[in-house]
N, C-alpha and C positions, 0 to 999 in steps of 0.2 A: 795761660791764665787759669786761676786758679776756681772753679766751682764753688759755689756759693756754700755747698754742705760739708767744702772739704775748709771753709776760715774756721777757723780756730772760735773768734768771738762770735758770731753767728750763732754755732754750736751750744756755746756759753749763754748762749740769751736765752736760745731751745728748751735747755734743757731748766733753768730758770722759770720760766712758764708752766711748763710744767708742773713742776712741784706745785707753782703756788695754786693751780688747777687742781692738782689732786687734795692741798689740804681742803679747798673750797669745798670739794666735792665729801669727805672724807665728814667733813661738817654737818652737811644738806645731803642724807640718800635720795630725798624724793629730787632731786636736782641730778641725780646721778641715772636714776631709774628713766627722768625725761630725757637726758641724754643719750642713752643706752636705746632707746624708741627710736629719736629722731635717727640712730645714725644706723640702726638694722633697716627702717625704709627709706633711707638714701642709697644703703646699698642693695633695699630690690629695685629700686627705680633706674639703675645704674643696669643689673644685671638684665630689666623686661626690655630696656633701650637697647642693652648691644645683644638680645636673643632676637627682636622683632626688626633689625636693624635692615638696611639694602642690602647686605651682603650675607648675612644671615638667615634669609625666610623658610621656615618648614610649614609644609603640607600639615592638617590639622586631621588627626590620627581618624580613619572613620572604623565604627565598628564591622567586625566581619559577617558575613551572610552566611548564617549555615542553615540546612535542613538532613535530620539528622533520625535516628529509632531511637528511643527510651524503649529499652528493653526489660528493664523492672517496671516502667510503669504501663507498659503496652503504649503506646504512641508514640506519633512523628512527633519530633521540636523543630519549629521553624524560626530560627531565632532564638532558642530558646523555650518558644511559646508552644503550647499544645495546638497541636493541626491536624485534622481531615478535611479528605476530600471528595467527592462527585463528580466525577468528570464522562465527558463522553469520546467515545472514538468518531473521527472522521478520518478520513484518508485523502489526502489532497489528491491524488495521483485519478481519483474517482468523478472531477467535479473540475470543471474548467475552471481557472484562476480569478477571472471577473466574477465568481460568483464565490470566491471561498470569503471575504468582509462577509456576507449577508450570512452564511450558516453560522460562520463563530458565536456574529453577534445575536442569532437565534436561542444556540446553545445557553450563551450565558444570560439572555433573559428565560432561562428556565431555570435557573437556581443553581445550573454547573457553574463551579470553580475553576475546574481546569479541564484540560481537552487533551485527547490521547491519541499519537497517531505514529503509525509504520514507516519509514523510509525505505525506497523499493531500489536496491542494488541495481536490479536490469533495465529500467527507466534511465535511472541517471548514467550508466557506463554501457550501452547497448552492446556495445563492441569493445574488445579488448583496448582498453588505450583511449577510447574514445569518451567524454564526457558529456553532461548535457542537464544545466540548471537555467535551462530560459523556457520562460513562456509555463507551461501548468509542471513542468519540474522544477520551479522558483523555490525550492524550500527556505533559503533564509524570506523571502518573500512572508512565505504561510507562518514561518516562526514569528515573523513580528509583526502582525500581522494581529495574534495570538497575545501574545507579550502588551498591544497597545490596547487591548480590551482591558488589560490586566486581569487574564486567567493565564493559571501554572500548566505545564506541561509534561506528560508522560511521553517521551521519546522512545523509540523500540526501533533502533537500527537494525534487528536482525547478528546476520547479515539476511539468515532464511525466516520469511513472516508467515509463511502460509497463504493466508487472506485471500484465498481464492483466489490468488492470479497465478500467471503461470511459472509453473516450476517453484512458485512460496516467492516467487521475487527474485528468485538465484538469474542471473546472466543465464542465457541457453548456452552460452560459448565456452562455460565454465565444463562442461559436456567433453570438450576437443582435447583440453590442459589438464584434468584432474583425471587420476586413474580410476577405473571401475570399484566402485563402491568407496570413493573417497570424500563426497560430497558431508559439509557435518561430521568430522572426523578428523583425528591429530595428523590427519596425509600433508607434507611439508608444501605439496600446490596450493592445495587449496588452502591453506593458511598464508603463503604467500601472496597469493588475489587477496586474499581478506584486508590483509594487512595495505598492499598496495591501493586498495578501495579506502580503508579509512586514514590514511594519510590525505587523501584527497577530500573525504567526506567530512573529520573532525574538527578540522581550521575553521569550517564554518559553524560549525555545532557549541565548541567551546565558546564563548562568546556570548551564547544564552545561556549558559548554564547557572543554576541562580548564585552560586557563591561568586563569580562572575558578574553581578547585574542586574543576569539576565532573570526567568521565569523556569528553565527547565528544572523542575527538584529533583525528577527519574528520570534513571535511562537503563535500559532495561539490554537484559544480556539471555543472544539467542532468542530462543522465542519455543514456549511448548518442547522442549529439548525429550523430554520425559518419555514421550511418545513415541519418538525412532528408538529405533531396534539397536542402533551402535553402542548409547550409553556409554560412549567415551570421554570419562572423566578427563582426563588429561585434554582434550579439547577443550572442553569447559573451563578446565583452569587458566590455560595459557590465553583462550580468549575473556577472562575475566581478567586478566592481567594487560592483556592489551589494551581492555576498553579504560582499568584505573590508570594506565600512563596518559589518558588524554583527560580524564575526566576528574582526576587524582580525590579530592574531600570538596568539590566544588557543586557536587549532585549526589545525589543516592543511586547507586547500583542496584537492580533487582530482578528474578528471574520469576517466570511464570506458568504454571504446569497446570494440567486438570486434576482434579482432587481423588488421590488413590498412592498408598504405599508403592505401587512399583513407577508410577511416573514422577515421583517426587525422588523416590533414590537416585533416578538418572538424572531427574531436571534438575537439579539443586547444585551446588560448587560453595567450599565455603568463604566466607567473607563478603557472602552477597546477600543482600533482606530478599527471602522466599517468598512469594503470593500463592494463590490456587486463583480457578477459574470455573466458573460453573455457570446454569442456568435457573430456572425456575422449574425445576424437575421434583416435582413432591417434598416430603420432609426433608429437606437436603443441606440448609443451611448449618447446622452446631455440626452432623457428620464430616461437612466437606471442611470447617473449621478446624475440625478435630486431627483431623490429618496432618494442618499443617504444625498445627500447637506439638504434636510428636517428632515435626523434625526440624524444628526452629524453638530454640528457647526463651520464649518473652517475642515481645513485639506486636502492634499493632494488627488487626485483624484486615485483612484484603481479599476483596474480588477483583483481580484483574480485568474479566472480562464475562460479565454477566449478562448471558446472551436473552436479547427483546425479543429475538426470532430467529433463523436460521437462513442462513446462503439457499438458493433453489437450482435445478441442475433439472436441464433437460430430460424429461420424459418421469418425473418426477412432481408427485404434487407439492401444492407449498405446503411448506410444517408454518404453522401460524400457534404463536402461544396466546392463551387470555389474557385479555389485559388484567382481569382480576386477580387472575394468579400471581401476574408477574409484578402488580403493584403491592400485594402482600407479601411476596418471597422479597422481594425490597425494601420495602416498611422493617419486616424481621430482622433485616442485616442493619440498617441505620439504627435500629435499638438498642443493637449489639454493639455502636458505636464503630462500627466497619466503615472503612473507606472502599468506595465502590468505582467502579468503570461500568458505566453501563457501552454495551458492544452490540449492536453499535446505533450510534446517539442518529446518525447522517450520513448514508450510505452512498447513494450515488448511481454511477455508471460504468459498466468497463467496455469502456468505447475504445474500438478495433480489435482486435486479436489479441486479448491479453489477457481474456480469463482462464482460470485451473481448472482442474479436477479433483475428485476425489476417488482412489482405491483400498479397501484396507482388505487385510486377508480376508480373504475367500469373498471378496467380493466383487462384481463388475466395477468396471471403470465406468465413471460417469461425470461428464462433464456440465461445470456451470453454464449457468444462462449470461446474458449478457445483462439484465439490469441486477443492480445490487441494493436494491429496495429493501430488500432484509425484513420487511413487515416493521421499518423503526421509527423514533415518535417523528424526525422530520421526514420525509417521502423521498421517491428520486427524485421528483422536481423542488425539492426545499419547501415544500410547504409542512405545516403543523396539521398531525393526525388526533384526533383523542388521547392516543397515549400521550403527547406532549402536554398536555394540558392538565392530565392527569398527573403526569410527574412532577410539573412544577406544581400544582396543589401540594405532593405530599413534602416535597421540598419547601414549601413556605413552611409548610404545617413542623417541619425539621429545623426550624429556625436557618437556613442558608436564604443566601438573599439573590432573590427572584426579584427582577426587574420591568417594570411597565415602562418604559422608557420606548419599547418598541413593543405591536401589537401583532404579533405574526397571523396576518391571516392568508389562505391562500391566492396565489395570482392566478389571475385570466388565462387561460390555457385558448389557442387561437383549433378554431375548428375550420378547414381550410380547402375540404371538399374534397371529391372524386378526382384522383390524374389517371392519364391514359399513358402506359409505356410501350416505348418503342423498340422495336430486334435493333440492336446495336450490329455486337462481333461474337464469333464462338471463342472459347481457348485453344479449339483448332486451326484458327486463322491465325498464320502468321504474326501478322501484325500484334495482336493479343500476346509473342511469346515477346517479351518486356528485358531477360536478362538471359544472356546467349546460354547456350543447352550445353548440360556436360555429360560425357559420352566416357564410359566404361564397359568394361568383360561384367561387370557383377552391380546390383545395385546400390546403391549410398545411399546413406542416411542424410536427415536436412538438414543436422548441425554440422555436418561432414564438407557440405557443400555451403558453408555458411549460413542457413538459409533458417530463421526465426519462426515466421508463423506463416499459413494461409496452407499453401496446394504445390504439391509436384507432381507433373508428368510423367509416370516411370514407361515409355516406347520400345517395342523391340521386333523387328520385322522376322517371319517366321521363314523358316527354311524348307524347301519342300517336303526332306525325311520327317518334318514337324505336323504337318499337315495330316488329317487322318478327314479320307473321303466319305462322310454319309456316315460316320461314327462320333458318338459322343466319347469326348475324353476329358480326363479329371484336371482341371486349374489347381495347384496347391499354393498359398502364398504361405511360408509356418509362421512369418510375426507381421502383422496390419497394426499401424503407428497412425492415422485413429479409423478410418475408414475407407475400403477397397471401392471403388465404382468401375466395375470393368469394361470395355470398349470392344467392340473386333469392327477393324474400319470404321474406328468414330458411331459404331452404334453401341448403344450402350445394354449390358446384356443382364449384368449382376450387381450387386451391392452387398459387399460383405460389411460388418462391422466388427470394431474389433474381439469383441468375444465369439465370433465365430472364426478366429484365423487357423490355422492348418487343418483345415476341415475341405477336403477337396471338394470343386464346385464343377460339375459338368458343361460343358462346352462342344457347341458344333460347329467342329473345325473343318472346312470343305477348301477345295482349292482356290476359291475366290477371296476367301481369308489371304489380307499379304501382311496383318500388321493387328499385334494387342496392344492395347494403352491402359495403362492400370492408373487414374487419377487418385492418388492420398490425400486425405484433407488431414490436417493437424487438428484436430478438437481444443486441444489445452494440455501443457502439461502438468502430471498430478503432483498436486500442491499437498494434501494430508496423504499420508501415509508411510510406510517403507521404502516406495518407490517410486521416489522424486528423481531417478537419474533415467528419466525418461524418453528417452531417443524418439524420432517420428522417423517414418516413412516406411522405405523395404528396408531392410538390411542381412540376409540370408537368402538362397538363391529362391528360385521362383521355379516349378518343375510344369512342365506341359506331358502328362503319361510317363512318361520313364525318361523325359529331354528337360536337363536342366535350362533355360533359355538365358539367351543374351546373344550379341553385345546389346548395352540397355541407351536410350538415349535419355536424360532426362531434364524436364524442364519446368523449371521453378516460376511460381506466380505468387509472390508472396503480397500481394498485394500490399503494396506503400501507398500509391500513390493512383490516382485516375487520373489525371491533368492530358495525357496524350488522348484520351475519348474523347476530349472537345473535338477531335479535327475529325474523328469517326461520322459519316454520315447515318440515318437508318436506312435499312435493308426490311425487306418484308418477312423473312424466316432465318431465324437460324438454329445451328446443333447445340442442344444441351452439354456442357456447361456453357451459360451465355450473359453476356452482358443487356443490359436495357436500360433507358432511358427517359424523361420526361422533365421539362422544364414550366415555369409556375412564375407568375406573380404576385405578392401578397395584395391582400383590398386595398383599395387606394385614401380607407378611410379609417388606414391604421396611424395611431401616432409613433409607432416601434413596434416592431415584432413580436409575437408570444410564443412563448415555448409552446410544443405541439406532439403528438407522437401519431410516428408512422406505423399506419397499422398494414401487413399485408397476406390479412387471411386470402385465402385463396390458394398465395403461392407456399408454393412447400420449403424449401430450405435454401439460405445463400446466405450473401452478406451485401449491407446497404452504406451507400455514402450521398451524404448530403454538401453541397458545395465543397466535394473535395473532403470530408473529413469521414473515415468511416466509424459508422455509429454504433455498429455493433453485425453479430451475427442475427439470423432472425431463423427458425425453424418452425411455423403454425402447427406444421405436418402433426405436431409428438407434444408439443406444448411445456410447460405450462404458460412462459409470456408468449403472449401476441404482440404489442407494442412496441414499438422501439422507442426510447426519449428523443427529443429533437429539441435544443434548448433553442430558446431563441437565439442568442447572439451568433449560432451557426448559419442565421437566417440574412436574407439581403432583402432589407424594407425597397418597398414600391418606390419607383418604380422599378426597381434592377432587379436583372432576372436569375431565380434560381433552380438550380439543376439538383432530381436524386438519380444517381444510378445505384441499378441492382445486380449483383451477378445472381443468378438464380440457376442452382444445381440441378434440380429433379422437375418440377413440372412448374406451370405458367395457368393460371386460370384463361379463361375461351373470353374474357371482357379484360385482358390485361391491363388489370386496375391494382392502384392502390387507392388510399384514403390518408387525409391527414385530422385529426381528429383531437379534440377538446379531453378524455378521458381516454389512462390509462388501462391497460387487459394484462394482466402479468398472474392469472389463475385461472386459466383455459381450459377447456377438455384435455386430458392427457391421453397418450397414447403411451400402452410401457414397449421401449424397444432394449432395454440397457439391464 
């Protein structure tokens, strides 16, 4: 059968119509013109129904996120838009996780935008292989956390930060795997861990990144590079390249050095936006600018990290700067239209073993304290100093927007009286030795024996040709990794430190001597300077007169964990180094706990834990803190009972007391020993 267009007369009619359509129209244009309308929007009506159709649907294009340098016009474009920023450092790793919502939101009711903070390699992967983002290593936790305030973030993976912990944040075990002098350097190990760290670390980081979503604009490459002695470009480059395959145009890249021609030639790599970093040191602002203007072309002006005060370090007074100064050397930089870091905004605590040191040429090594109060505007315990109040005044006054919404003022600090402690166990009682002894000809180092932070027992029983009757003979230890205490039978004779090591020490070796014990403490490893690849303990022989000694036995106490003291009874005396103990209930007419800090002048030097958690080292002896923080949530409200034990190295006051006390001591009498 034949289709309707293929009859003949059908066709004939068609075509018919037509004409007489066209002479009509040929007649009447304004008929042709209506035509011509009607039938262009029947055929967009035709075209929005099968583009909008079931089977049709697209996604509705959204503009993209950039933040980005105007380098002719000196500024960020966020979007497009002209942007600076004020932000403050905090360090999650510093501050138990219940309490990081309350500082953010502290921060950004003072006028910060955004908030700047380190990620600590050794935290998160302690152990080769081993990971660990629960509980205060939550980082995506703290990124959004950050992100739901809605302030922007400066991210500083590192992988090495400094920041006064130990080793800059590098793994200790990174020690075992990377060759001597390979740490920061194009050496294929340590680029390998690097790389194997942020395969693990970046899945979570991407994701904030603001082109992304997310709030991260920076992420910053290395940290201070400027400073070590290697200056190996070609690391720089290959780890700027690493971090653009994960980070690719979704954040700004940017590196950060102290202000000076030869730290900027090493810290710098190109295709990354360069900062400087300084303090409130005299005329300093257009100079330390000026620096960077000669090795960056264009670009917005930055301080990274514009220090309120200074890290404190045993046997060291604090460096405290004026708030006058430091609010005018601020004022100066925001007139300049500078985007500023103040460093740091909320410092915190380095609870357990985890603080650095610092050594630079020709200097002694000298290790941090345990609070990191920093003298900054929020305290260790999160309260508001006058400087905070001061700075959001000049930030209002700066037009960025300062929030009343919360009134920070300080909390209740619980004052909680006089405890009495009790002799627990020595570290010469058995039981106290926690992880079986390893026994060599010669002695090892703690990263050797796996062994992170606290104390080892370097033992080695003397042989009769050793023994010298009714004569002094010379001890040589040639490297002390951080401090010697020497023993003969568990009496304790010497204390060397480490800037006195291969310095012989005399000794009366008679034949009732059957045994030396050399206890190492780890102080910290050093975080600024050349030599961050910092080994603890012995590791080179040990000479008694003219008798190299060994075999060595030794026995690691790296303190983890105190849970096995529970079942320790007390004893009336025991041998320095020793454990102690005391147990407490809070008033019964508290509604919840307050933070508190344990003060324990008297006693000379150890390390404290509160319900199991250690809160720090404590040293009165040498000063400058006295205190230790104790936040409350470490605490067990009334009526359950809480336990502090102390291990206490050198002496015990005659009233074996501490205090727990309403107000911090963190600028003591000093003693210089360092």
């Amino acid at each position: 059968m034949s289709s309707l267009f293929e009859n003949h007369e059908t066709q004939s009619l068609i075509k018919k119509q037509k004409l007489r359509w066209n002479q009509k129209l040929s007649k009447c244009p304004f008929i042709a013109v209506i035509f011509g309308i009607l039938l262009l929007a029947l055929i967009y009506i035709l075209y929005v129904l099968i583009r909008n159709g079931p089977e049709s649907k697209e996604t509705p294009k959204v503009t993209e996120r950039t933040f980005i340098v105007d380098y002719e016009r000196n500024e960020f474009l966020k979007d497009g838009q002209v942007f600076r920023y004020v932000s403050g450092s905090i360090h999650y790793f510093r501050v138990p996780k219940p309490y990081w919502k309350d500082r953010i939101k502290k921060m950004k009711a003072a006028g910060l935008n955004a908030v700047s903070t380190y990620v600590e390699w050794s935290l998160h992967e302690p152990y080769p292989g081993v990971y660990n983002f629960e509980d205060d290593a939550d980082l995506e936790y703290f990124l959004k956390l950050i992100q739901d305030e809605g302030m922007y973030l400066l991210l500083r993976p590192g992988p090495y930060i400094s920041a006064e912990r130990d080793m800059g944040g590098l793994p200790f075990w990174l020690l075992n795997v990377v060759p001597k002098n390979g740490l920061r350097t194009n050496d294929p190990s340590y680029k390998y861990y690097i790389a194997k760290w942020f395969d693990i670390l970046m899945p979570k980081i991407v994701p904030f990144l603001y082109g992304n979503g997310g709030n991260i604009i920076m992420v910053q490459v290395e940290n201070e590079y400027g400073f070590f002695y290697a200056c190996d470009h070609q690391y720089m480059i290959w780890l700027r390249d690493l971090y653009q395959s994960y980070i690719k145009s979704k954040a700004l890249l940017y590196t950060t050095d102290m202000a000076g021609d030869n730290f900027l030639k090493c810290g710098t790599v190109a295709d990354v936006f360069a900062t400087v970093d300084f303090g409130a040191w005299g005329d300093i602002v257009n100079q330390s600018f000026q620096y960077i203007k000669e090795y960056q072309n264009g670009g917005p002006l930055v301080n990274s990290e514009y220090y309120i005060g200074w890290g404190s370090y045993w046997s060291k007074k604090v460096d405290v700067t004026s708030s006058d100064t430091y609010l005018s050397t601020l004022k100066e930089m925001l007139a300049l239209n500078a985007s500023v870091n103040i460093f740091i905004f909320f410092g915190g605590t380095n609870f357990g073993l985890t603080t650095g040191a610092a050594k630079k040429s020709n200097q002694n090594y000298t290790p941090s304290v345990t609070s990191y109060d920093f003298t900054a505007p929020l305290n260790e315990a999160g309260d508001p100093t006058e400087n905070y109040f001061k700075i959001k005044k000049l930030l209002e006054e700066t037009n960025f927007a300062v929030s009343n919404d919360i009134l920070p003022v300080p909390a209740p600090k619980g004052n909680y009286g006089i405890l009495k402690m009790q002799h627990l166990v020595s570290f010469f009682d058995k039981v106290a030795q926690r992880i079986k002894p390893v026994e060599s000809d010669v002695p090892l180092n703690f990263e050797i024996m796996g062994i992170n932070s606290g104390f080892v027992m370097y033992e080695t029983i003397l042989t009769n040709d050793q023994k010298f009757v009714n004569a002094p003979v010379n001890l040589t230890i040639s490297k002390i990794r951080d401090q010697a205490t020497i023993f003969l039978n568990q009496v304790r004779v010497n204390i060397i430190p480490r800037k006195y090591e291969n310095l012989p020490v005399s000794l009366n070796i008679n034949s009732t001597v059957q045994k030396i014990s050399i206890l190492i403490e780890n102080q910290g490893r050093i975080n600024l300077g050349n030599e961050i690849e910092d080994r603890k303990g012995i590791f080179e022989p040990v000479t008694l007169g003219d008798h190299v000694l060994g075999p060595w036995k030794m026995i690691p106490y790296p303190l983890n964990e105190t849970s096995w003291l529970s079942n320790i009874e007390p004893t009336k005396n025991t041998v320095l180094p020793s454990f102690y103990k005391t147990t407490f209930t809070l008033p019964d007419n508290l509604s919840k706990p307050l933070d508190t800090y344990l003060d324990p002048t008297g006693w000379k030097k150890g390390v404290a834990f509160v319900n199991g958690i250690n809160i720090g080292r404590y040293w009165p002896a040498v000063g400058p803190q006295i205190t230790l923080y104790v936040p409350a949530l470490f605490l067990i409200p009334y009526p359950g009972v809480n336990s502090i034990i102390m291990l206490e190295l050198e002496g015990v006051p005659k009233n074996m007391s501490i205090s727990l006390v309403d107000k911090p001591n963190l600028d003591g009498n000093v003693i210089p020993i360092f």
